[in-house]
RODREN-955223 format. One record per residue (C-alpha): x, y, z; residue in one letter. Coordinates in Angstrom, 2 decimals, padded with zeros to 5 digits. Layout:
% RODREN-955223
<<X,Y,Z>,A>
...
END
This chain:
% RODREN-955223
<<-041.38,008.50,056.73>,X>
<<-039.77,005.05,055.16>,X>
<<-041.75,005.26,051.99>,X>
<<-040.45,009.34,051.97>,X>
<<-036.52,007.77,052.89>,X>
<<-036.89,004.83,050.32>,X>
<<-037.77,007.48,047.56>,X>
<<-034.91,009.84,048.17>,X>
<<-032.59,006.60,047.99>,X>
<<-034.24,005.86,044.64>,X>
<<-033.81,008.84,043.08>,X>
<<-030.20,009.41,044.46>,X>
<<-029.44,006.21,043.08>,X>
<<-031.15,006.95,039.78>,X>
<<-029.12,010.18,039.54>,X>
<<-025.65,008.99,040.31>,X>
<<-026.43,006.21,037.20>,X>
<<-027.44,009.52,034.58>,X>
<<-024.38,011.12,035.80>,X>
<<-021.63,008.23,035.37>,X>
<<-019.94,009.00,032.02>,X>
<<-020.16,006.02,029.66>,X>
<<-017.74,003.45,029.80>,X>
<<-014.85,002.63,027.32>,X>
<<-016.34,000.53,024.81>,X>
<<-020.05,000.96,025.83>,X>
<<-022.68,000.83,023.25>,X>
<<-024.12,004.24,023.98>,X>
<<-022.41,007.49,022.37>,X>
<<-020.85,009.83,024.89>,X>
<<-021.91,013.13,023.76>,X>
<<-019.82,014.37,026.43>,X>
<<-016.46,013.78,024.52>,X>
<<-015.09,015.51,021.47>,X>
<<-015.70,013.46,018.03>,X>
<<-019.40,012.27,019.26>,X>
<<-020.50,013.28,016.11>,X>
<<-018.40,010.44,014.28>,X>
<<-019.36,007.60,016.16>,X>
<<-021.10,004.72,014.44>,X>
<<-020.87,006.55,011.23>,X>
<<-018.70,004.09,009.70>,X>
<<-016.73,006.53,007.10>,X>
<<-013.69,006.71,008.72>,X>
<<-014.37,010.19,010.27>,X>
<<-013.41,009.02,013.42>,X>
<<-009.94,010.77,015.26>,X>
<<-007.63,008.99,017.43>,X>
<<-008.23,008.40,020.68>,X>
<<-012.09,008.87,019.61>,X>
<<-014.89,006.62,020.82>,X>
<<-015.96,004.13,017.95>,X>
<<-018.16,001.24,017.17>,X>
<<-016.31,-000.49,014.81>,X>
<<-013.17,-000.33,012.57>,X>
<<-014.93,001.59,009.73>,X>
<<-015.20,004.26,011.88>,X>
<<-011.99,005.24,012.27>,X>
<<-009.50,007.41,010.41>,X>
<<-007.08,004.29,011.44>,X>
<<-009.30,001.97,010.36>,X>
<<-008.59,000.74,013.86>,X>
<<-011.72,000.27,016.69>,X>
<<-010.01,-001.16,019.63>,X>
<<-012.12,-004.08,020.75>,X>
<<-010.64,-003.63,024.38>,X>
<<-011.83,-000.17,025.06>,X>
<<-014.17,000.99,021.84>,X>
<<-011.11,003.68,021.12>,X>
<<-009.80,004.50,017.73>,X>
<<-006.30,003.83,017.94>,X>
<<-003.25,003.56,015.36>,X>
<<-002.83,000.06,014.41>,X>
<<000.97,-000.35,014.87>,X>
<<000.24,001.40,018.62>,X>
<<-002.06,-001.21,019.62>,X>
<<-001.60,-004.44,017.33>,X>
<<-003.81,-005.14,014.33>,X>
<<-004.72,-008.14,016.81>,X>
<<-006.52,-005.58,019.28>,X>
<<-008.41,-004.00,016.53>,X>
<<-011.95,-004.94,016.06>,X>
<<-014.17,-004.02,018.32>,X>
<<-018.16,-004.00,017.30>,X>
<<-020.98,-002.75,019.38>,X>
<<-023.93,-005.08,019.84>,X>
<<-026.35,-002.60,019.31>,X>
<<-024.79,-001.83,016.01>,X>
<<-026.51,-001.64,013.01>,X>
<<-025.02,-004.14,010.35>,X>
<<-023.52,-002.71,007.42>,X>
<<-025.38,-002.47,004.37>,X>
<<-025.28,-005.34,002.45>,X>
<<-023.23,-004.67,-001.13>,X>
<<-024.90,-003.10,-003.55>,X>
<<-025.68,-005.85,-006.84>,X>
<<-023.61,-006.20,-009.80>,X>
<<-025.92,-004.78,-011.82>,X>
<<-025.92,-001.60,-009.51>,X>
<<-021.98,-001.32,-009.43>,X>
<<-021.65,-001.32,-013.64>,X>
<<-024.42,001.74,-013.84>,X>
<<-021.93,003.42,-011.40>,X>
<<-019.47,002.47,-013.06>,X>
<<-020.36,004.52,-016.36>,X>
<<-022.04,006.88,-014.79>,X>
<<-020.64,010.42,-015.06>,X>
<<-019.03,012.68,-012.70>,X>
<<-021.67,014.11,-010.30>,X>
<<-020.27,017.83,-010.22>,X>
<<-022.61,018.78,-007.97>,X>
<<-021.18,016.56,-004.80>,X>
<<-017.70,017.89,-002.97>,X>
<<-014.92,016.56,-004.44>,X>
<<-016.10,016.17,-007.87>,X>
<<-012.90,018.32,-009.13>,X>
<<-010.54,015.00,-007.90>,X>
<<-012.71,012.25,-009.73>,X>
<<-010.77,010.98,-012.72>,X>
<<-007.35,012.28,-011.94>,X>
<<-005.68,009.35,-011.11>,X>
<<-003.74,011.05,-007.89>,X>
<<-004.75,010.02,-004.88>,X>
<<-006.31,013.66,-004.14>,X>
<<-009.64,012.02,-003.51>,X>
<<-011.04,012.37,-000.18>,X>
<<-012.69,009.22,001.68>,X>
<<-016.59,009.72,000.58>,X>
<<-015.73,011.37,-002.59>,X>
<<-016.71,009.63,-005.75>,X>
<<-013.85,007.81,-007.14>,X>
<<-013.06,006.03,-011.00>,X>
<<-010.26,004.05,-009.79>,X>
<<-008.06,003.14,-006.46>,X>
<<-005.73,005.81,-008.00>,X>
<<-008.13,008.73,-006.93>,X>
<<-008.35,007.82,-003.47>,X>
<<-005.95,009.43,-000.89>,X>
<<-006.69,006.13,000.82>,X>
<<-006.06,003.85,-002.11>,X>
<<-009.76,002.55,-002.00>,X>
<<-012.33,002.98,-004.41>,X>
<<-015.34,000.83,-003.36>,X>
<<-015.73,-001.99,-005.88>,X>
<<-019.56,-001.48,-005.11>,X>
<<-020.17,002.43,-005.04>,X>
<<-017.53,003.84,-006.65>,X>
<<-017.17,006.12,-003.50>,X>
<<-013.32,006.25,-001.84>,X>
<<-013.09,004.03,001.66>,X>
<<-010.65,003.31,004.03>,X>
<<-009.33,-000.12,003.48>,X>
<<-009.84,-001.20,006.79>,X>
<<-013.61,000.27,006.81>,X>
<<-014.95,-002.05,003.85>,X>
<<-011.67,-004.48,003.46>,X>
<<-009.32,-004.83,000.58>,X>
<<-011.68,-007.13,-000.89>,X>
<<-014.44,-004.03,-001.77>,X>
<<-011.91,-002.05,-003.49>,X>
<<-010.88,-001.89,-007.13>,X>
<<-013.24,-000.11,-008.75>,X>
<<-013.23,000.27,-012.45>,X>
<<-015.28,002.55,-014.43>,X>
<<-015.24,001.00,-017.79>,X>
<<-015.70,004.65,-019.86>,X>
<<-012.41,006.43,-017.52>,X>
<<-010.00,008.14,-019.46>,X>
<<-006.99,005.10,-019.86>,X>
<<-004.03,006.10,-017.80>,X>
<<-001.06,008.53,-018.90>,X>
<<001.71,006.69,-020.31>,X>
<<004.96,006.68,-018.08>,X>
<<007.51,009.44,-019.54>,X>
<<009.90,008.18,-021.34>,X>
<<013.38,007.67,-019.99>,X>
<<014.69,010.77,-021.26>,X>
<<012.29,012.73,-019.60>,X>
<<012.62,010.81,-016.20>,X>
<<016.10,011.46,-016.87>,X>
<<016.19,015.23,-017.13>,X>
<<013.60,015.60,-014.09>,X>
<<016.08,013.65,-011.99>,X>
<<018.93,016.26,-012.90>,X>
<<016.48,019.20,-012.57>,X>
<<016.86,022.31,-009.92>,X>
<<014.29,022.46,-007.26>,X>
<<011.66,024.69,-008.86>,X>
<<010.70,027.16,-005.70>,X>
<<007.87,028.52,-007.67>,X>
<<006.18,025.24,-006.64>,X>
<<004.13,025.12,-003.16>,X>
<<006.33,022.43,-001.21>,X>
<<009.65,023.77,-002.32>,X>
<<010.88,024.58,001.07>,X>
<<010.18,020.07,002.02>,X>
<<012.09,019.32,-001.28>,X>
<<015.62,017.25,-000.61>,X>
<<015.00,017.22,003.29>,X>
<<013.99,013.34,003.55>,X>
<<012.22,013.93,007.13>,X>
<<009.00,013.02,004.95>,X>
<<007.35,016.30,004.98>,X>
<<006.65,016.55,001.27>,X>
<<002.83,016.25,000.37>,X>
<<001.33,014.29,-002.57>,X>
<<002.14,016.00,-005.63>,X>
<<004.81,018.28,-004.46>,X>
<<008.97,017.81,-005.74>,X>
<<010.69,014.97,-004.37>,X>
<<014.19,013.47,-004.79>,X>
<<013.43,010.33,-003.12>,X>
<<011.13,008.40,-001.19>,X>
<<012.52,009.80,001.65>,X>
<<010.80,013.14,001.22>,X>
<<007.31,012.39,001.21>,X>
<<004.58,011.62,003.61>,X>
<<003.24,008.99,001.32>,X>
<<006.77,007.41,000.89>,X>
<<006.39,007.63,-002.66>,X>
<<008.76,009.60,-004.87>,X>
<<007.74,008.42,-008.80>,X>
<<010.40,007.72,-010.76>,X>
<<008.82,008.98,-013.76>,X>
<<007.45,012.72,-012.58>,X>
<<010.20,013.02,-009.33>,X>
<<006.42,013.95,-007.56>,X>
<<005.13,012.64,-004.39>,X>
<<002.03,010.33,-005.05>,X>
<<000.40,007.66,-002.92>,X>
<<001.71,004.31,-003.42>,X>
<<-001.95,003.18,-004.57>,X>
<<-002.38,005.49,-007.25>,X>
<<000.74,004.96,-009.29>,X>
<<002.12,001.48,-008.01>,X>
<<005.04,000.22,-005.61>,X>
<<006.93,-000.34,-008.81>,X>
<<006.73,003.38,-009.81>,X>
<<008.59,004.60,-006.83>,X>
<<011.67,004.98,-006.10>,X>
<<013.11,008.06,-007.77>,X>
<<016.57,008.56,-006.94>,X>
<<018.13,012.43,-008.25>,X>
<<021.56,011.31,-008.88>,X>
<<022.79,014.86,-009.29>,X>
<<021.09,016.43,-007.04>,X>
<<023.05,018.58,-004.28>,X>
<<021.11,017.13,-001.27>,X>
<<023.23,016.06,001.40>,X>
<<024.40,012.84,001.91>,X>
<<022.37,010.95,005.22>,X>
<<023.95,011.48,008.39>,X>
<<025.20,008.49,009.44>,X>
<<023.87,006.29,012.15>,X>
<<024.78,007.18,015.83>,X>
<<027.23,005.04,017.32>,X>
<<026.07,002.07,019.59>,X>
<<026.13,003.87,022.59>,X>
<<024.41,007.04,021.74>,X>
<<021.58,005.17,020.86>,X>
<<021.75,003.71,024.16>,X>
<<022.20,007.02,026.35>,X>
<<018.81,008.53,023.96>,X>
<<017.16,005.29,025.06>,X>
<<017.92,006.06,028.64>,X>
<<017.32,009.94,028.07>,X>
<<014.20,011.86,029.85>,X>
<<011.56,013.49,027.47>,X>
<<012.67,017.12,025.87>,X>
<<010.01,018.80,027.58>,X>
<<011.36,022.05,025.33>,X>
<<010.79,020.15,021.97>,X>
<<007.43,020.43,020.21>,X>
<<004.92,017.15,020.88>,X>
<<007.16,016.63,023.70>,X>
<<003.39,016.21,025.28>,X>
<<003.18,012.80,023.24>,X>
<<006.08,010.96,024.10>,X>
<<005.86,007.38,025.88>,X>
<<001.72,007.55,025.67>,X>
<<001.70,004.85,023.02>,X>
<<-001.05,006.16,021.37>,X>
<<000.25,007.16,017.98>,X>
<<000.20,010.53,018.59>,X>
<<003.23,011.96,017.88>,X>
<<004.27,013.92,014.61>,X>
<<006.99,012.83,012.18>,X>
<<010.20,014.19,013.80>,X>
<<008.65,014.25,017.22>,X>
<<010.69,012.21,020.01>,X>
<<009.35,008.65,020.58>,X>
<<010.23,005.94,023.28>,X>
<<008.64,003.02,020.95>,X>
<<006.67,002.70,017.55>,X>
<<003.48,002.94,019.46>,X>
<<003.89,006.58,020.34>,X>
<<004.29,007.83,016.13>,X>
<<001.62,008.05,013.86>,X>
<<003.93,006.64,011.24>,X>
<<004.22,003.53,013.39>,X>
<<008.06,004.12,013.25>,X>
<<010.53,005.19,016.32>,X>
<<013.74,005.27,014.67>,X>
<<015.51,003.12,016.13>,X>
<<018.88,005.27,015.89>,X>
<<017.39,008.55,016.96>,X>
<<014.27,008.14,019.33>,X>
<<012.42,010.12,016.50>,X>
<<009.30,009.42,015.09>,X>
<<009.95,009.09,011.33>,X>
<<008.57,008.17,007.72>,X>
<<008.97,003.95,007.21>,X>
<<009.83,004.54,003.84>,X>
<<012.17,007.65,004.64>,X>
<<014.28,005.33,007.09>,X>
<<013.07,001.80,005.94>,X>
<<011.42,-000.70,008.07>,X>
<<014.76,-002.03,009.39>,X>
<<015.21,001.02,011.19>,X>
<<012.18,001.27,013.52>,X>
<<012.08,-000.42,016.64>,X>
<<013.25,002.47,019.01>,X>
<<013.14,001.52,022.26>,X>
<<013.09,003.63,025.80>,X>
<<014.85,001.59,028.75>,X>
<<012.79,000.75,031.79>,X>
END
């Protein structure tokens, strides 16, 4: 009878263990939990909020190293991110020099996904895809050692800059005059994007019309084409275009002091789209959505004015900072 009692115990106890779910920042995979598939990949596949193993494999390049979470960086601190499972595999060591110049000439392999954005200079590449230059990359990283585009945070800014020796050079800039006539042109509505041209919210996707900055996702209006392109692929100094005659409105101005303060001390708009992402601090919430701090956009920017989650580079860095009294 005590030997029967002792093994019922057992196997209760062993049963309860099987069943626990696995603990935030355990080493084991949850296959219980959506994105299972993406842990420990390391390609950046990983979604927020998903269970990781290190920074490479998140889409945020972001691992928290207090719970094994992906998380956005400016939601949890660059400081939190980090976290590596012990029973890891290391990453592959870098591939040798010699190994990096064959890719480097090689030619297009048309027969991988992708192969159509190789070349082009950008940013249309997706991460994975085979890259000639950072310019490619919709992440602005093309692995010094594979010629393959990474997140930056997946193989660090020092792995990127790949050359290929044989690429096509660059496109020269347009000259002034053509800048010039661009800037005074009509919105072409023929274009796909037409409808986010002029509206500065930061809706406008890489290569679609822009006026400024202020209308793209990437925060990069170039000066030259008055197209959205990521920052990477053209440079910091080729932003910037400004459409001097262009009818857009002018910005609203900032609220006053004190309606600031009453959105501050306002409840959530529970009748407002992503109103189920405000105050989680988890980077969630869409461009426009209501925020009560930085940590609740995805942009990493609560506007400070509004209690909206906007663009940096639509509102500049100066105005972020939103936040929600106690």
């Amino acid at each position: 009878m005590v030997r029967l009692v002792t093994l019922s115990v057992t196997l209760a106890y062993a049963l309860t263990v099987l069943a626990a779910p696995t603990p935030a920042g355990s080493n084991a995979v949850d296959t219980s939990k959506p994105g299972a598939q993406n842990v420990g990949k390391g390609d950046g596949s990983q979604f927020i909020t998903g269970q990781c193993f290190s920074n490479a494999d998140c889409a945020s390049t972001c691992c928290n190293k207090n719970t094994g979470l992906c998380n956005a960086i400016g939601a949890v601190g660059i400081e939190n991110c980090g976290f590596q499972a012990s029973g890891a595999a290391a990453a592959a060591p870098a591939p040798a020099a010699t190994t990096a110049a064959s890719t480097a000439n090689a030619a297009i392999d048309s027969s991988k996904p992708g192969a159509q954005n190789v070349g082009k200079g950008d940013g249309s590449q997706f991460i994975t895809g085979q890259c000639l230059s950072n310019a490619d990359c919709a992440s602005t990283c093309c692995n010094k050692n594979t010629g393959l585009c990474n997140a930056i945070g997946a193989v660090g800014i020092e792995n990127c800059g790949f050359g290929a020796a044989a690429a096509a050079p660059a496109v020269a800039a347009p000259a002034a005059t053509t800048a010039a006539s661009t800037v005074n042109a009509a919105i072409d509505t023929s274009k796909p994007g037409a409808q986010n041209v002029g509206k500065g919210d930061g809706s406008q996707f890489i290569t679609g019309q822009c006026l400024s900055n202020a209308d793209c996702a990437s925060t990069c209006c170039n000066k030259n084409t008055g197209l959205c392109n990521a920052i990477g692929a053209v440079g910091i100094q080729n932003c910037g275009f400004g459409a001097a005659a262009a009818a857009a409105a002018p910005a609203a101005a900032a609220p006053a002091a004190g309606t600031a303060t009453s959105t501050a001390n306002a409840a959530v708009d529970s009748s407002k789209p992503g109103a189920q992402n405000v105050g989680k601090g988890d980077g969630s919430q869409f461009i426009t959505g209501q925020c009560f701090s930085n940590a609740d956009c995805a942009s990493t920017c609560c506007n400070k004015n509004t209690g909206l989650c906007n663009a940096i580079g639509a509102v500049g860095i100066q105005n972020c900072g939103f936040q929600a009294a106690a």
